[in-house]
C-alpha positions as CSV (number, residue, x, y, z in Angstrom):
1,X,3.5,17.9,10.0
2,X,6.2,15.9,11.2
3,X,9.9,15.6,9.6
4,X,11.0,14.5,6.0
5,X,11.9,10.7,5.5
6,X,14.9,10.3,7.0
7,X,18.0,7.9,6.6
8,X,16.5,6.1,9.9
9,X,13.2,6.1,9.7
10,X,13.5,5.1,5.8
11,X,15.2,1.8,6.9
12,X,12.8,1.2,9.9
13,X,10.0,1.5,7.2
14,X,11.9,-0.5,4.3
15,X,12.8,-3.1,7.2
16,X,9.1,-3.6,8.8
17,X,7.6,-3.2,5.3
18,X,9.4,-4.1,2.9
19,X,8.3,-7.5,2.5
20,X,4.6,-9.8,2.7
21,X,2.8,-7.0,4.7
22,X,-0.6,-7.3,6.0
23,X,-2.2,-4.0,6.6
24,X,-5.2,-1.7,6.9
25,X,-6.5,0.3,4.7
26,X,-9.6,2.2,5.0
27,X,-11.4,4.5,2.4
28,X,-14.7,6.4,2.6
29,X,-17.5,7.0,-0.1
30,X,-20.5,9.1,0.9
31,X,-19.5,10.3,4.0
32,X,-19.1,6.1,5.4
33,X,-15.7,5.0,6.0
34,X,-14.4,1.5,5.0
35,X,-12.0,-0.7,6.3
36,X,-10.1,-3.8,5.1
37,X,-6.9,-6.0,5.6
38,X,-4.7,-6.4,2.0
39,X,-1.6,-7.9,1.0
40,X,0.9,-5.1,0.8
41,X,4.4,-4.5,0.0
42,X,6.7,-1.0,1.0
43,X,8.9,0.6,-1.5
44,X,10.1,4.4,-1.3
45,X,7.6,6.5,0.5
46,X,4.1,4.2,-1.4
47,X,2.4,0.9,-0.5
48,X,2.0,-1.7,-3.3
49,X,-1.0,-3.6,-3.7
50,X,-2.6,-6.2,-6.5
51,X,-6.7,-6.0,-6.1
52,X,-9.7,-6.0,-8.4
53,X,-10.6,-3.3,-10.3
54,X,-14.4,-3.9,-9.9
55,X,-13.7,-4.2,-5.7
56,X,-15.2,-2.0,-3.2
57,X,-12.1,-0.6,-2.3
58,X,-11.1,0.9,-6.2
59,X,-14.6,1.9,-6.7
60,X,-14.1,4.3,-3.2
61,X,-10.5,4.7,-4.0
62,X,-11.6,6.1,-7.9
63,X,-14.5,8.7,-5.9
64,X,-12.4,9.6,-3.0
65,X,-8.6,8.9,-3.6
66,X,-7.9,9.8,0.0
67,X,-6.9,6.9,2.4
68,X,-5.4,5.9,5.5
69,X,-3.2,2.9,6.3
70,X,-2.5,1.2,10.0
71,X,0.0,-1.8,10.4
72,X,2.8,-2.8,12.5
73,X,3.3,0.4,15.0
74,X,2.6,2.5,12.0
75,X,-0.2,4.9,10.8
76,X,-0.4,7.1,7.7
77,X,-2.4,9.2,5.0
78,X,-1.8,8.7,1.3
79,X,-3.8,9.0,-1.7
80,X,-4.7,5.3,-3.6
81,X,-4.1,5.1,-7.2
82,X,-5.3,2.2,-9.9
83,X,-1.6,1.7,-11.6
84,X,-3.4,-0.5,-14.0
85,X,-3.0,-4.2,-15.1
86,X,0.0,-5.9,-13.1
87,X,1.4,-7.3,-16.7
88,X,1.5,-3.4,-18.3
89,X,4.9,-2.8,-19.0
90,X,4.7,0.0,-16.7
91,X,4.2,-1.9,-13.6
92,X,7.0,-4.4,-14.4
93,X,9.4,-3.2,-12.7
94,X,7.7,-2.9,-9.2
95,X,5.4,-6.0,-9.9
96,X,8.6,-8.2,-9.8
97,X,9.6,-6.9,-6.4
98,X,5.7,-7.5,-5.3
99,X,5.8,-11.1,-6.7
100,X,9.1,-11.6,-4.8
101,X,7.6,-10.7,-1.7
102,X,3.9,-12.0,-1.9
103,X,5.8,-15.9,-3.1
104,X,4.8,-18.3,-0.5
105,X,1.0,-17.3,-1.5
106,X,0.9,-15.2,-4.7
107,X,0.6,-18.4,-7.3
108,X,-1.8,-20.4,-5.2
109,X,-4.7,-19.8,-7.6
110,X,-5.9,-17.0,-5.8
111,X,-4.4,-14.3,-8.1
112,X,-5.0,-14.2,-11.9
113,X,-3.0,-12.4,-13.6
114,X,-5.1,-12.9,-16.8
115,X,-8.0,-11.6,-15.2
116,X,-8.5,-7.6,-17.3
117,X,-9.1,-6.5,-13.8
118,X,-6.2,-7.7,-11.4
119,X,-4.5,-4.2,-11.0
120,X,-2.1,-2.8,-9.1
121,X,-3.0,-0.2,-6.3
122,X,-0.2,2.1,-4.9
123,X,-1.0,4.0,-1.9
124,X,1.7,6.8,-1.6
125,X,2.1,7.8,1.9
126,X,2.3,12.0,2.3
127,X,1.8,11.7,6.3
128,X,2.8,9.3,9.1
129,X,3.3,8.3,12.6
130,X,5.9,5.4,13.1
131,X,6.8,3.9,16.6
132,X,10.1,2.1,16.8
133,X,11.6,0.7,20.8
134,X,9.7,3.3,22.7
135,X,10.4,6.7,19.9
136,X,7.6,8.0,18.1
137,X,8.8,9.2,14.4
138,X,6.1,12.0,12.8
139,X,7.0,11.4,9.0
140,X,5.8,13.9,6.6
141,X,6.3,12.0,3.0
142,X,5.7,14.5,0.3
């Protein structure tokens, strides 16, 4: 396992990711692994993502919370969790930051936020390898 988050590779990660992020995520159910490109968004150590409850990707997540992530010079493990409806109170906090950054697309009539099942994912990282100009970073972020 590589090194705790540090000061460094925190702001390479908040700098790369911290905005409109497309990225891999892949899941397995039944032994068959998954793969698919979301929306995300990179805040403290997880990955924020609004899905469908009913998708593929939550049913997998819901049997096998294990996943793995690939996007710009960066790989990790995490484990994917339903946060529930992105209007619960809970979520309201992080959901305005992900709104923020999804903007230029997120109202286009493509998200429903009325819809019982548009939920927010988080993916919180606990292992990762980040390249940045030529240095590989091993992150370990438990």
């Amino acid at each position: 396992m590589g090194e705790k988050l540090t000061e460094k590779t925190a702001q390479i990660m908040d700098e790369r990711f911290g905005c409109d992020t497309l990225l891999s995520v892949a899941t397995v159910e039944e032994g068959m692994p998954s793969v698919r490109i979301v929306d995300a968004y990179y805040e403290k150590g997880a990955f924020y993502v609004v899905t469908y409850a009913l998708s593929n990707k939550m049913r997998q997540i819901a049997g096998n919370p294990a996943v793995a992530v690939c996007g710009e010079w960066f790989t990790a493990h995490g484990t994917g969790e339903n946060l529930g409806h992105v209007k619960d109170e809970r979520n309201a906090e992080i959901m305005s930051k992900v709104r923020a950054a999804f903007a230029e697309w997120y109202d286009n009539g493509h998200t429903n936020e009325d819809d019982p099942n548009t939920c927010l994912l988080r993916i919180q990282l606990t292992d990762g390898v980040l390249f940045h100009n030529g240095t590989r970073f091993d992150i370990d972020f438990t």
